[in-house]
BATORDREN-855578 format. One line per field, with one value per atom (N, C-alpha, C, O): y negated, x, z negated; atom name; residue in one letter. Coordinates in pm, whole numbers, plus 50000, padded with zeros to 5 digits. Layout:
BEGIN
Y	[Y ...]
X	[X ...]
Z	[Z ...]
atom	[CA ...]
type	[A ...]
! end
This chain:
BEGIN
Y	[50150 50196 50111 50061 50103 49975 49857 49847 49748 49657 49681 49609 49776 49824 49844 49749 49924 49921 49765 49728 49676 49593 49495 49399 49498 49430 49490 49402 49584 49691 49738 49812 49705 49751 49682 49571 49662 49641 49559 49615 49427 49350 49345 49326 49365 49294 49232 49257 49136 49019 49018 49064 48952 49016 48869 48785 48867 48728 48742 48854 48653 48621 48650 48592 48755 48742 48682 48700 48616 48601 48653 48607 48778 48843 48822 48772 48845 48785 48928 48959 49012 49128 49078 48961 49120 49131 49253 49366 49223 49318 49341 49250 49420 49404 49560 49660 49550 49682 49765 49869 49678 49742 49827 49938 49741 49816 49931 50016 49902 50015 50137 50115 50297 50339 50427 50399 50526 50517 50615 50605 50663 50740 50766 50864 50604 50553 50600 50543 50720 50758 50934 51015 50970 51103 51179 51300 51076 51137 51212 51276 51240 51239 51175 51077 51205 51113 51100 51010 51203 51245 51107 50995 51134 51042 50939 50853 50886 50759 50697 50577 50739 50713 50679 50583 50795 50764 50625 50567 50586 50461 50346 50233 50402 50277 50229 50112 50323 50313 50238 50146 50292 50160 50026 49935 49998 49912 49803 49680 49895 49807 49752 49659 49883 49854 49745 49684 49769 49723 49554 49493 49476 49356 49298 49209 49372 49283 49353 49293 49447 49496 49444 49463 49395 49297 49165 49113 49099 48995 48990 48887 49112 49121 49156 49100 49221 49164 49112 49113 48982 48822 48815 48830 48776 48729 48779 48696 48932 48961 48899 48846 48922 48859 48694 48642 48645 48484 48467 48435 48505 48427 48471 48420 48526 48584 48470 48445 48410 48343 48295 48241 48152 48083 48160 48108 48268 48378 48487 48582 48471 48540 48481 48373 48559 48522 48509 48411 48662 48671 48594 48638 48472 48436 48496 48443 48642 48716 48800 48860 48808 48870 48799 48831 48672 48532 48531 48536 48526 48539 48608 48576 48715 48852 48880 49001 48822 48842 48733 48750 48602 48486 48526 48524 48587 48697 48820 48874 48860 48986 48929 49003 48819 48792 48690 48652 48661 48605 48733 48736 48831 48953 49019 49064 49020 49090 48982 49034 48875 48738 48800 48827 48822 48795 48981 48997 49062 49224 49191 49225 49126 49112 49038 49111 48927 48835 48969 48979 49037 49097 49196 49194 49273 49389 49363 49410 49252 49205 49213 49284 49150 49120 49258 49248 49366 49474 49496 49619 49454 49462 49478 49557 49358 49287 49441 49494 49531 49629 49763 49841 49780 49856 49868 49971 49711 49719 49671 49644 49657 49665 49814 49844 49882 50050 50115 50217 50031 50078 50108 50112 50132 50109 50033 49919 50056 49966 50012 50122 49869 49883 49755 49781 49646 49558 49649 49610 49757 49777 49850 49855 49924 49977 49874 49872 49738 49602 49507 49429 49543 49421 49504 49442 49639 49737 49713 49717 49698 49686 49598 49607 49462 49317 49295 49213 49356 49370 49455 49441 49548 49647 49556 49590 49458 49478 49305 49263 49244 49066 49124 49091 49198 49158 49307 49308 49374 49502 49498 49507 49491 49511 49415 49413 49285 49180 49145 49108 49157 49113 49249 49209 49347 49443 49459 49436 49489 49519 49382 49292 49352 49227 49219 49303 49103 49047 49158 49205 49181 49302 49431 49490 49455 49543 49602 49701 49445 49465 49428 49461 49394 49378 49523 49578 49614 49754 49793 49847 49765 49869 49789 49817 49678 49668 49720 49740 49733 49809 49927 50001 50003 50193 50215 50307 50072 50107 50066 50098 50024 49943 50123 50164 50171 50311 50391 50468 50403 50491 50462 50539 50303 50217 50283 50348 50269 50271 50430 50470 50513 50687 50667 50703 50616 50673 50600 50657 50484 50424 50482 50426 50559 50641 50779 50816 50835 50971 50914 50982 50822 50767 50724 50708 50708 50662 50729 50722 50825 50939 51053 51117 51062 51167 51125 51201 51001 50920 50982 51060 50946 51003 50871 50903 50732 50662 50648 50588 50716 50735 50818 50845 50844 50926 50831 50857 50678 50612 50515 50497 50440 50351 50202 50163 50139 50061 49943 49922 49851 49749 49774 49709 49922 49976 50033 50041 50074 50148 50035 50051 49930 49787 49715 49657 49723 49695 49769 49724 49909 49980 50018 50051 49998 50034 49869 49850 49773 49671 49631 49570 49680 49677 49791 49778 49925 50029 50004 50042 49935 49838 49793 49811 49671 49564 49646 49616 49745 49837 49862 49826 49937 49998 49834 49851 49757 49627 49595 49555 49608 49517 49604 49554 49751 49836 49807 49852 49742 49736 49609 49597 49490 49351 49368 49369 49376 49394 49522 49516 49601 49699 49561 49551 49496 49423 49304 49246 49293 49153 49229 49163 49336 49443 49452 49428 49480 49526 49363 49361 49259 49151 49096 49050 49104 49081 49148 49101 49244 49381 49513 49548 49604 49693 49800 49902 49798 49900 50014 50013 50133 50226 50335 50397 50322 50366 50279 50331 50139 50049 50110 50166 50087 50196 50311 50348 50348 50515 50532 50606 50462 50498 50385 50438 50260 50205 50282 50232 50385 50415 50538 50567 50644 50756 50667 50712 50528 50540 50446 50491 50369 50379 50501 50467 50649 50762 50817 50915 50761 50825 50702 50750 50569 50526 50497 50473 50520 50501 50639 50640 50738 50883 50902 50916 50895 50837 50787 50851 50647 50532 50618 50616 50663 50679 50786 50775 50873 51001 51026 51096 50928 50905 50785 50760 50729 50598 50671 50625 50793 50845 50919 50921 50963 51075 51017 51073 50847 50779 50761 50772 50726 50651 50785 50789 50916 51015 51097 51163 51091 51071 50978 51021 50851 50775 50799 50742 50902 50950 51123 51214 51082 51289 51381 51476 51334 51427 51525 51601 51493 51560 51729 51792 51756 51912 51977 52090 51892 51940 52061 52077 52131 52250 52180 52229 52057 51955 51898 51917 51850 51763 51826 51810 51914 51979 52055 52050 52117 52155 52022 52028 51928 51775 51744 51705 51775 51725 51810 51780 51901 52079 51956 51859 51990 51990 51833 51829 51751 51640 51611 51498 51716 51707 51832 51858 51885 52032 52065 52129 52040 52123 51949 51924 51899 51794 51693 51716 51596 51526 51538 51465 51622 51675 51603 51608 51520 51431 51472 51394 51568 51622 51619 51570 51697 51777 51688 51727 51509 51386 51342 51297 51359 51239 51328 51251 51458 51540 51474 51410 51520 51468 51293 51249 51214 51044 51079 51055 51123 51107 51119 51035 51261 51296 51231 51227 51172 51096 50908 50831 50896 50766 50788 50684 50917 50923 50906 50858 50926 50961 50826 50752 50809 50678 50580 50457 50643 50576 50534 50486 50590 50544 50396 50315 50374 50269 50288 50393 50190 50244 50253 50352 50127 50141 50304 50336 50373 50526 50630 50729 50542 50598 50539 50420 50646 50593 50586 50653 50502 50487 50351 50305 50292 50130 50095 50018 50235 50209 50280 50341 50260 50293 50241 50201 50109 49949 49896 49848 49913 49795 49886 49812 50005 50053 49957 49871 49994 49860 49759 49712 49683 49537 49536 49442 49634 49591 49610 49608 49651 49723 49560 49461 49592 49458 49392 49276 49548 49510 49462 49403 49480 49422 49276 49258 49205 49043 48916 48833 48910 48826 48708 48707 48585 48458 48489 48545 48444 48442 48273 48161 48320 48190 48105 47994 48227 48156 48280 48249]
X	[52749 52683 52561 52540 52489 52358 52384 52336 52511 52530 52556 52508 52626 52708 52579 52559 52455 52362 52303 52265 52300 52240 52310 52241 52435 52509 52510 52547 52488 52507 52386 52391 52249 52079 52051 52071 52020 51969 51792 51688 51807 51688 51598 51642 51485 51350 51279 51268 51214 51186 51041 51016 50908 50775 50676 50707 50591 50511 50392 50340 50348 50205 50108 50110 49982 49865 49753 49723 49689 49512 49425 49379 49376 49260 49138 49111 49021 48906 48817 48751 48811 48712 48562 48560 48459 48313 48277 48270 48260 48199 48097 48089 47999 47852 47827 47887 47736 47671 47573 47516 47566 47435 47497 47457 47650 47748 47841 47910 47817 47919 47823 47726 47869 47813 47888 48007 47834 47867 47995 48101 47978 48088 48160 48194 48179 48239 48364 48403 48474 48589 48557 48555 48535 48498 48402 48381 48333 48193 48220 48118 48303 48353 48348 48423 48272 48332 48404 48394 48527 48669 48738 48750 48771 48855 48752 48826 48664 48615 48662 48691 48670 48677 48828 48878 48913 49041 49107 49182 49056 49094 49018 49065 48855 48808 48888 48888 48959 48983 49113 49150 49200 49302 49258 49337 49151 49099 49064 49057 49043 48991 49183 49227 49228 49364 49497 49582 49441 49562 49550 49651 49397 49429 49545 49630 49515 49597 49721 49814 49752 49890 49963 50084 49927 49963 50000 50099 49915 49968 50029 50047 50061 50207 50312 50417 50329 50422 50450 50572 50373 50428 50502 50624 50404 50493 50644 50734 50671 50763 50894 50983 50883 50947 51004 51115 50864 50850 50993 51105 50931 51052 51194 51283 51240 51369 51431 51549 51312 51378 51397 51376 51468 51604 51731 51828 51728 51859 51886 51959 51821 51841 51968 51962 52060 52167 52162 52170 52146 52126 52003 51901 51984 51917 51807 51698 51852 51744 51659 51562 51689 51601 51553 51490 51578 51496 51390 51271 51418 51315 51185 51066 51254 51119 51118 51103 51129 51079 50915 50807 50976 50862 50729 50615 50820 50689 50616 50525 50684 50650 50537 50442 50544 50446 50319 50212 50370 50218 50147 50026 50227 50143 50074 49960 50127 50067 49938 49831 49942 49830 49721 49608 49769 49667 49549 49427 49645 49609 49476 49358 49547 49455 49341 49242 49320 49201 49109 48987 49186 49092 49020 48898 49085 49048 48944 48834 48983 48875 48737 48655 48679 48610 48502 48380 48568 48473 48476 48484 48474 48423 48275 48218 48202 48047 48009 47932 48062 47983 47985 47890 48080 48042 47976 47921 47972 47900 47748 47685 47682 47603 47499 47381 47639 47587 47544 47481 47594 47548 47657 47619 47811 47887 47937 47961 47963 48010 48159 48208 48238 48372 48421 48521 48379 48412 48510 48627 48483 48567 48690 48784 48679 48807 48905 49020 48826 48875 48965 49056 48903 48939 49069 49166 49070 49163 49279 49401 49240 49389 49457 49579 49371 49416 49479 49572 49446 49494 49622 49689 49638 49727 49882 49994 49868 49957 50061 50176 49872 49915 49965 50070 49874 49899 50035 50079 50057 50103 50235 50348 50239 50382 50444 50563 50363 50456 50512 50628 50430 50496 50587 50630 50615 50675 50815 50933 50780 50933 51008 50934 51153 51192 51162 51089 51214 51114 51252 51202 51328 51413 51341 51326 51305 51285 51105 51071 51019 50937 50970 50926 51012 51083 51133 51057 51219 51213 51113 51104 50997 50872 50794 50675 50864 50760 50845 50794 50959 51002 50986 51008 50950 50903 50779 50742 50676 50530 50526 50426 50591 50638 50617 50557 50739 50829 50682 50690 50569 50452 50336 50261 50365 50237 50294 50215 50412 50460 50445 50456 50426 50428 50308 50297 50208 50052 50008 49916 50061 50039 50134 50121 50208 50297 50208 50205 50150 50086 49926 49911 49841 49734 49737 49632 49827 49874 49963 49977 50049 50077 50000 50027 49919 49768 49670 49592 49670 49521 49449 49365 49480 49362 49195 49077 49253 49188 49069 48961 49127 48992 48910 48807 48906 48741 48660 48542 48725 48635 48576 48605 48470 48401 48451 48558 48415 48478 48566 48682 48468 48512 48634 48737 48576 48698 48816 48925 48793 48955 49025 49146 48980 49078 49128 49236 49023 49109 49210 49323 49182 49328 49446 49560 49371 49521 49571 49628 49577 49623 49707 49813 49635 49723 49823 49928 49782 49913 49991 50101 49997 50104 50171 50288 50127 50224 50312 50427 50225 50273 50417 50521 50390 50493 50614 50729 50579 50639 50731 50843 50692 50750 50833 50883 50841 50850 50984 51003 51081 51183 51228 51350 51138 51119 51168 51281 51077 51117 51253 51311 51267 51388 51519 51617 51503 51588 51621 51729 51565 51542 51575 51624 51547 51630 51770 51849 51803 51942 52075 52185 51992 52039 52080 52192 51992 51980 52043 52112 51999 52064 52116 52221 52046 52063 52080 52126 52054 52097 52030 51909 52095 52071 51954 51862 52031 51959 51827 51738 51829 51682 51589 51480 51659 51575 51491 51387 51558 51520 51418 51321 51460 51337 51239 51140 51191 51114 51025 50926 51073 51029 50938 50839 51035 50918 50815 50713 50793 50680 50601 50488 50622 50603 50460 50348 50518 50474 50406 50349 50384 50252 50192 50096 50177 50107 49972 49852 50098 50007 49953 49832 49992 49914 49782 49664 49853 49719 49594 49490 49605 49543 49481 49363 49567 49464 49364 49254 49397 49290 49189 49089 49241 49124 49004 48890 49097 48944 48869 48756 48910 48880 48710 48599 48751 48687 48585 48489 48640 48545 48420 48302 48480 48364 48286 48177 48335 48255 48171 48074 48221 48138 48022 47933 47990 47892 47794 47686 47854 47763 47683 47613 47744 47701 47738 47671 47886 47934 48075 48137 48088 48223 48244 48342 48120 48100 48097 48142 48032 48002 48110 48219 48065 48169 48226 48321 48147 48189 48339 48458 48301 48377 48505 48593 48527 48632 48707 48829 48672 48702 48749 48853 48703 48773 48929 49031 48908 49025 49077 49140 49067 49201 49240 49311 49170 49196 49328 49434 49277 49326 49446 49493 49505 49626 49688 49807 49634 49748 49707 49797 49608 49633 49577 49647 49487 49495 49605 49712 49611 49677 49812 49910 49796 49902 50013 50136 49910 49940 50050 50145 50053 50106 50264 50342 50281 50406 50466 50575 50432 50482 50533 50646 50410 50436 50577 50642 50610 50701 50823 50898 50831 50976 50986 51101 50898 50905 50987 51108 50943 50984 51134 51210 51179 51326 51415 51531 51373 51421 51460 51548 51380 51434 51529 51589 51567 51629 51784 51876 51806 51971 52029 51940 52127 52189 52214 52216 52232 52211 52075 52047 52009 51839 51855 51936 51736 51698 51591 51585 51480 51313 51374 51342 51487 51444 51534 51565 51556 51619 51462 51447 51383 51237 51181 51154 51163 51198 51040 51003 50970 50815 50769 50660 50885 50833 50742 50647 50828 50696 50552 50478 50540 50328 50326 50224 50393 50355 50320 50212 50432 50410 50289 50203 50268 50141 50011 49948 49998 49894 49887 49778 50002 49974 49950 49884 49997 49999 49932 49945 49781 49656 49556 49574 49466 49368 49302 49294 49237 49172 49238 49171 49377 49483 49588 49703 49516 49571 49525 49443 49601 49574 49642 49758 49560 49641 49748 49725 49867 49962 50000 50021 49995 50023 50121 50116 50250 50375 50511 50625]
Z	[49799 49923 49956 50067 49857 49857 49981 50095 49879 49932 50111 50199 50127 50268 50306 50382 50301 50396 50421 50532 50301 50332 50418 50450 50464 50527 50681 50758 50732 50794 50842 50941 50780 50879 50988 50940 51097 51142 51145 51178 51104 51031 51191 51304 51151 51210 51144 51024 51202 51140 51186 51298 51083 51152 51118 51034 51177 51143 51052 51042 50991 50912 50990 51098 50962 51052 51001 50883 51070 51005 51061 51165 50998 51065 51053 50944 51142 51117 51102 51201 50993 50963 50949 50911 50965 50957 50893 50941 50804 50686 50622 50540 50607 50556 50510 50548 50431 50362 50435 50401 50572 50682 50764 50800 50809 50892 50849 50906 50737 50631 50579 50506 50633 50525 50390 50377 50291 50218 50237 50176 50284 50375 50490 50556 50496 50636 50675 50777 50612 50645 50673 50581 50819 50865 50801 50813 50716 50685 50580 50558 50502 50372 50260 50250 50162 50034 49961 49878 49964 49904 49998 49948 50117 50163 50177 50129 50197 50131 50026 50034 49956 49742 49747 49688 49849 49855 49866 49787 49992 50062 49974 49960 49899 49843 49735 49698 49682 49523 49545 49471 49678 49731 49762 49738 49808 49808 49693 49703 49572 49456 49354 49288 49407 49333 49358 49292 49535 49608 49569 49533 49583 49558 49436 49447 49336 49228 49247 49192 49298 49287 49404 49399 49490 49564 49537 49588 49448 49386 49258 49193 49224 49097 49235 49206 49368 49450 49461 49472 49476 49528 49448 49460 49294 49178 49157 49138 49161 49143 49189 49122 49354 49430 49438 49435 49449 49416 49343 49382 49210 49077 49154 49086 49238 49289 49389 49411 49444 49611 49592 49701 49487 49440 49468 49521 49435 49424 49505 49473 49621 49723 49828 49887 49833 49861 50068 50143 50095 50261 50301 50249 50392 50493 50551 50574 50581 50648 50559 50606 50430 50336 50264 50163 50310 50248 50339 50304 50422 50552 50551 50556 50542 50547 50431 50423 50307 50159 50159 50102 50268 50253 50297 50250 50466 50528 50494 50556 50365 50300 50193 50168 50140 50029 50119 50070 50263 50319 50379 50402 50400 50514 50333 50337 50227 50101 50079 50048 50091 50062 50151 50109 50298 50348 50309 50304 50294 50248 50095 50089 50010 49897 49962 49966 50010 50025 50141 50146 50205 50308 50234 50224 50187 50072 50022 50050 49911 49764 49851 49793 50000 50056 50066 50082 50054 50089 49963 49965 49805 49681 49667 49592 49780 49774 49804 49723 49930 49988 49898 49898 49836 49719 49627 49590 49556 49491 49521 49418 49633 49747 49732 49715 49753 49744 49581 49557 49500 49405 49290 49173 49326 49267 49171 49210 49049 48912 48931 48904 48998 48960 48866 48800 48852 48769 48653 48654 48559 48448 48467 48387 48619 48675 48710 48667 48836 48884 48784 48815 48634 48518 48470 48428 48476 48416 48515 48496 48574 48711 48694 48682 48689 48634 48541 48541 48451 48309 48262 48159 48367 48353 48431 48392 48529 48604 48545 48548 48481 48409 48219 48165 48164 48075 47998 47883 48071 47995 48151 48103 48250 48301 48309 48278 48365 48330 48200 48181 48121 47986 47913 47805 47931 47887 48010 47982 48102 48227 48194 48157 48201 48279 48381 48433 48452 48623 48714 48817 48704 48736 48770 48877 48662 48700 48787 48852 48726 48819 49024 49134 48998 49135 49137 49217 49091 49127 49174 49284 49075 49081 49201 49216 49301 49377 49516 49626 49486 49621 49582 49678 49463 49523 49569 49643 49494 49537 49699 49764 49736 49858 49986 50085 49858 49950 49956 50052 49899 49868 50000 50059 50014 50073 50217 50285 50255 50378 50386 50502 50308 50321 50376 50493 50318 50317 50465 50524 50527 50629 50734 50843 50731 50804 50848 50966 50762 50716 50826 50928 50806 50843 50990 51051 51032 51192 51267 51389 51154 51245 51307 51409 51240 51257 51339 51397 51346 51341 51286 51332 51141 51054 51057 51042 51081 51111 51249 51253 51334 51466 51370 51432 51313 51202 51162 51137 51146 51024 51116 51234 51027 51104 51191 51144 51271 51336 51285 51318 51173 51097 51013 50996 50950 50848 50916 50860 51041 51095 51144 51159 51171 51207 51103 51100 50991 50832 50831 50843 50815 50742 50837 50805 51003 51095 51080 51188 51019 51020 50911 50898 50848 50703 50692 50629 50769 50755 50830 50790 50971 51042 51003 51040 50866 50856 50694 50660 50620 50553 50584 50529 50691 50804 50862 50903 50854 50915 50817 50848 50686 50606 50495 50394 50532 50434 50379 50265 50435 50345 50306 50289 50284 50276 50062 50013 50011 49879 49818 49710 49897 49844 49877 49804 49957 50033 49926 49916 49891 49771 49608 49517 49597 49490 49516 49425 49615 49686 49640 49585 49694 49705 49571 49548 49494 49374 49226 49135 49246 49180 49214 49161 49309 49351 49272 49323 49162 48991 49010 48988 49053 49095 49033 49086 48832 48749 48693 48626 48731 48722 48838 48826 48944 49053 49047 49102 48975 49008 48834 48826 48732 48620 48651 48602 48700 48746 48877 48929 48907 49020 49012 49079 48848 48804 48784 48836 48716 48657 48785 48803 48845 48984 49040 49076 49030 49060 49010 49057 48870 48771 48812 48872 48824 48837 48964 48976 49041 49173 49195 49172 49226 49204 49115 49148 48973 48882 48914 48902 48964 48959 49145 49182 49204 49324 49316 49369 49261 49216 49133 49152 48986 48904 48945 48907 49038 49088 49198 49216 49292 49350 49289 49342 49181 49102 49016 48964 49010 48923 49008 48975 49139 49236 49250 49193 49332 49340 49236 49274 49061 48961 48961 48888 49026 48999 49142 49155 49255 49314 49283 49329 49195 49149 49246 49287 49289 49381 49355 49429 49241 49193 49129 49089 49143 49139 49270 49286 49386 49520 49561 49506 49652 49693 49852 49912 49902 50032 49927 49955 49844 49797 49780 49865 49654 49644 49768 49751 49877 50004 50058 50123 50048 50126 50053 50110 49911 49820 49885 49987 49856 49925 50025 50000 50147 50256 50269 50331 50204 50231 50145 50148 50059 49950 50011 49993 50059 50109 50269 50323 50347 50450 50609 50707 50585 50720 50666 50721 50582 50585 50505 50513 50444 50327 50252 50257 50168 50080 49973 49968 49898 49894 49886 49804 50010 50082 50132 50174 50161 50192 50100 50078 50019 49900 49792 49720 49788 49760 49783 49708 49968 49992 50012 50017 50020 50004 49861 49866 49756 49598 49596 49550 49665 49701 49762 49721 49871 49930 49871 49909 49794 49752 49634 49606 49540 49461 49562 49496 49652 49787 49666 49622 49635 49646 49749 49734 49850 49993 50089 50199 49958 50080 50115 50069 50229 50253 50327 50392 50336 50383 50532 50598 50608 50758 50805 50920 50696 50749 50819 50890 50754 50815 50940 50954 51042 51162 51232 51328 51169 51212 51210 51177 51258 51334 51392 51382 51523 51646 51612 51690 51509 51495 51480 51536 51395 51381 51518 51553 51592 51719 51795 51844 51811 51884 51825 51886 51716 51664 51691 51722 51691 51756 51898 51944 51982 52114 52166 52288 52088 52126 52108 52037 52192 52205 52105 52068 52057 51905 51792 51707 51772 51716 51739 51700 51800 51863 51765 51804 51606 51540 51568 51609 51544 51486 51374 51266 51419 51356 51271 51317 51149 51097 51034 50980 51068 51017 51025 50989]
atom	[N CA C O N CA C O N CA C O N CA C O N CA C O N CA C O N CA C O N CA C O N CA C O N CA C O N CA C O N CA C O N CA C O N CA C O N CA C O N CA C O N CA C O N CA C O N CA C O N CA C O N CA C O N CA C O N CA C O N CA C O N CA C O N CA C O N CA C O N CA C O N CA C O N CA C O N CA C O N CA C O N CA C O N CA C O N CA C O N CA C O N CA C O N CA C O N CA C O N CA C O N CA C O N CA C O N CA C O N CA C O N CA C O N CA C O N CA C O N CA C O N CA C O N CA C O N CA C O N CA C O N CA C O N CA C O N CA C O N CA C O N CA C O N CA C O N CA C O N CA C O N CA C O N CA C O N CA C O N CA C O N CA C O N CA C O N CA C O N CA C O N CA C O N CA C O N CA C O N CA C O N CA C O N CA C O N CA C O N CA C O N CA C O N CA C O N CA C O N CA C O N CA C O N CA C O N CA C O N CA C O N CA C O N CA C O N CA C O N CA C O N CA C O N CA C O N CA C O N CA C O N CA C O N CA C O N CA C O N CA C O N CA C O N CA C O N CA C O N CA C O N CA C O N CA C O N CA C O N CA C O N CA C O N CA C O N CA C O N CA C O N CA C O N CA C O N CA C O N CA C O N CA C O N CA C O N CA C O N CA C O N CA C O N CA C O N CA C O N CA C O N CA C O N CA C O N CA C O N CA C O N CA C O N CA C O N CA C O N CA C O N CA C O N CA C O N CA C O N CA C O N CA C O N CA C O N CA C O N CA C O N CA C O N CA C O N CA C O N CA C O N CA C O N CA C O N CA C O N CA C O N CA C O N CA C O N CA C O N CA C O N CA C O N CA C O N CA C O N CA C O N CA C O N CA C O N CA C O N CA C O N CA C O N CA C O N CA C O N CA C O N CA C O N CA C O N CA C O N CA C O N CA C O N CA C O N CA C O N CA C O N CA C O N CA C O N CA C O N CA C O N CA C O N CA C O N CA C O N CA C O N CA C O N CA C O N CA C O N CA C O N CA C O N CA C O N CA C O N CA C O N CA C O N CA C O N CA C O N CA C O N CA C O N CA C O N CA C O N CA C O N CA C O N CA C O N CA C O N CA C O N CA C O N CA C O N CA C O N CA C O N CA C O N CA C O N CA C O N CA C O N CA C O N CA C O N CA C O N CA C O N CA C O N CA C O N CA C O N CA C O N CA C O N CA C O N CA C O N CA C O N CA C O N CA C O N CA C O N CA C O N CA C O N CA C O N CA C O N CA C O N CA C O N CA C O N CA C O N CA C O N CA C O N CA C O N CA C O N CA C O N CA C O N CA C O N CA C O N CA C O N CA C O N CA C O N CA C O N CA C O N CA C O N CA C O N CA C O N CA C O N CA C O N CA C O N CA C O N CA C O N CA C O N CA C O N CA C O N CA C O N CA C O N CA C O N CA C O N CA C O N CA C O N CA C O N CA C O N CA C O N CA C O N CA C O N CA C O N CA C O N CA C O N CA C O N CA C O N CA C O N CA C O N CA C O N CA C O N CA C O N CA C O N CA C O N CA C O N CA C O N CA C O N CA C O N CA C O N CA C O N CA C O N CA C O]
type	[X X X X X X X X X X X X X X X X X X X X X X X X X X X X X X X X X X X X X X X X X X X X X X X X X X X X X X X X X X X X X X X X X X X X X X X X X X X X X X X X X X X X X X X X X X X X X X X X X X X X X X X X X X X X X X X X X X X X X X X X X X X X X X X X X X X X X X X X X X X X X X X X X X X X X X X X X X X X X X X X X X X X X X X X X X X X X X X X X X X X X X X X X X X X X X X X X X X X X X X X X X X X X X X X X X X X X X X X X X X X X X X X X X X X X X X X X X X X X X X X X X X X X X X X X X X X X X X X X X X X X X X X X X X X X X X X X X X X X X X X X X X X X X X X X X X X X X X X X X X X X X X X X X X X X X X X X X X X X X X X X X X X X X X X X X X X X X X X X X X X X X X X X X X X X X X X X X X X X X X X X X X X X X X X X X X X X X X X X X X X X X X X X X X X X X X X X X X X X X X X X X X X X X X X X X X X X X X X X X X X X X X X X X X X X X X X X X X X X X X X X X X X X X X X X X X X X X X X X X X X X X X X X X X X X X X X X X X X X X X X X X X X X X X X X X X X X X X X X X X X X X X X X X X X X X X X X X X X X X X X X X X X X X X X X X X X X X X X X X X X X X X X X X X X X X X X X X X X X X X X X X X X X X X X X X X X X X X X X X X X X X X X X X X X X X X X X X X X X X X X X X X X X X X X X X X X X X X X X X X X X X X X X X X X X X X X X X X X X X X X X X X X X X X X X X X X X X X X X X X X X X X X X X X X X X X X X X X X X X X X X X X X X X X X X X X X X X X X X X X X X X X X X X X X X X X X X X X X X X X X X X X X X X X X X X X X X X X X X X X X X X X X X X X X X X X X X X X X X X X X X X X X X X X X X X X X X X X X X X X X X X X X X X X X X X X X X X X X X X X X X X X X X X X X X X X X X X X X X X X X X X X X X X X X X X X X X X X X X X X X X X X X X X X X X X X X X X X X X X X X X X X X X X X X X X X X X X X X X X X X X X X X X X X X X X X X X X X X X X X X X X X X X X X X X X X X X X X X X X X X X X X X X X X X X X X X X X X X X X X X X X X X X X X X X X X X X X X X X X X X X X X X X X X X X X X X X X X X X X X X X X X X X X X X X X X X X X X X X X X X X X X X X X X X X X X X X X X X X X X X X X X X X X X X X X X X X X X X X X X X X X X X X X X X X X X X X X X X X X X X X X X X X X X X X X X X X X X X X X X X X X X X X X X X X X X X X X X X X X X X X X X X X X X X X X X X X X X X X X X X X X X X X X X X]
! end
């Protein structure tokens, strides 16, 4: 069934952007996402994670595009690891403003690094990290689906809501660029699906405890604001949750495939908006 969807989707094909963000610790404050520091911490702690897990994407992929058989998933695998290039370099950039504010992430930053160079690459085969980068793939595209279906983003500050509606765009753009390059390659239903539990402890994990780390080093993790923000933002405004539930269900189908998720067009609303008119670079 795999192969038959992949013969059988309907491909779009998406370009390289270069964006030009302006970023500073004057313009930023410490709770630049609706004045919250729960969903602050949220998005920061993606922020500190996403760089390197972005570039165990490339890698993954990379070692594959000799052996990519279809044309068009050669295509948008190439464009999938320049739109991930350009995500890490933008990211890392708002590192300075954290730690600006006062933040110590260096031992979380080195842990990430370390977790993704020295303990998955060298333990998974390149198989199966390539699994694990099309489920984190299936997660990125939930949470940028969830963030622009709401506009949970008109809350946050100016610099930062053009970072993340740009990156949950091309999220959304590219979401089935690496399942596609699994499919082609292997498609192993049962590599899929146990690369993908741990996939789900990880990224869950890794987004809640960096959450909790950052709001620990503001002495805010007892607050009665704070915990009312977590509620609110795992079960009742954005309902992280009750998404992230059926996303999990849904990729176990034998028949999934990301473009069965029908939230393109928040991608193209983003681009076709003014503030969204990047140089395209390939």
């Amino acid at each position: 069934m795999s192969s038959e969807i992949l013969q059988d989707k309907d491909f779009h094909f998406y370009p390289v952007r270069k964006p030009k963000f302006e970023f500073s610790e004057n313009g930023t404050s410490k709770h630049w996402m609706d004045g919250s520091a729960y969903k602050t911490h949220i998005l920061n702690t993606w922020t500190l994670f996403f760089p390197d897990g972005e570039r165990f994407f490339i890698r993954s992929i990379q070692k594959f595009l000799p052996n990519i058989k279809d044309p068009r998933v050669l295509r948008n695998a190439k464009a999938f690891m320049g739109q991930e290039a350009q995500h890490a370099g933008e990211h890392k950039k708002t590192w300075k403003i954290l730690e600006d504010q006062g933040f110590k992430i260096k031992t979380f930053t080195d842990f990430v690094n370390s977790f993704f160079v020295n303990f998955v690459e060298k333990v998974l085969p390149a198989k199966s990290c390539l699994a694990a980068t099309a489920g984190a793939e299936h997660y990125t595209s939930l949470v940028a689906t969830i963030g622009l279906q709401i506009k949970a983003l008109d809350q946050a500050e100016s610099e930062m809501k053009r970072l993340w509606e740009w990156h949950a765009a091309e999220e959304i753009e590219h979401k089935s660029a690496a399942y596609d390059v699994f499919l082609d390659i292997s498609g192993n239903y049962f590599r899929r699906m146990i690369t993908f539990l741990g996939v789900t402890i990880v990224f869950w994990a890794a987004t809640f405890i960096g959450a909790e780390i950052l709001l620990w080093q503001e002495g805010l993790t007892f607050k009665w604001k704070t915990r009312k923000d977590a509620f609110r933002f795992i079960f009742i405004d954005e309902k992280v949750f009750f998404h992230a539930l059926g996303a999990f269900f849904r990729y176990f189908r034998p028949n999934f495939h990301p473009e069965q998720e029908d939230n393109l067009e928040l991608s193209k609303i983003i681009f076709e908006s003014p503030e969204h008119k990047y140089k395209e670079i390939a």
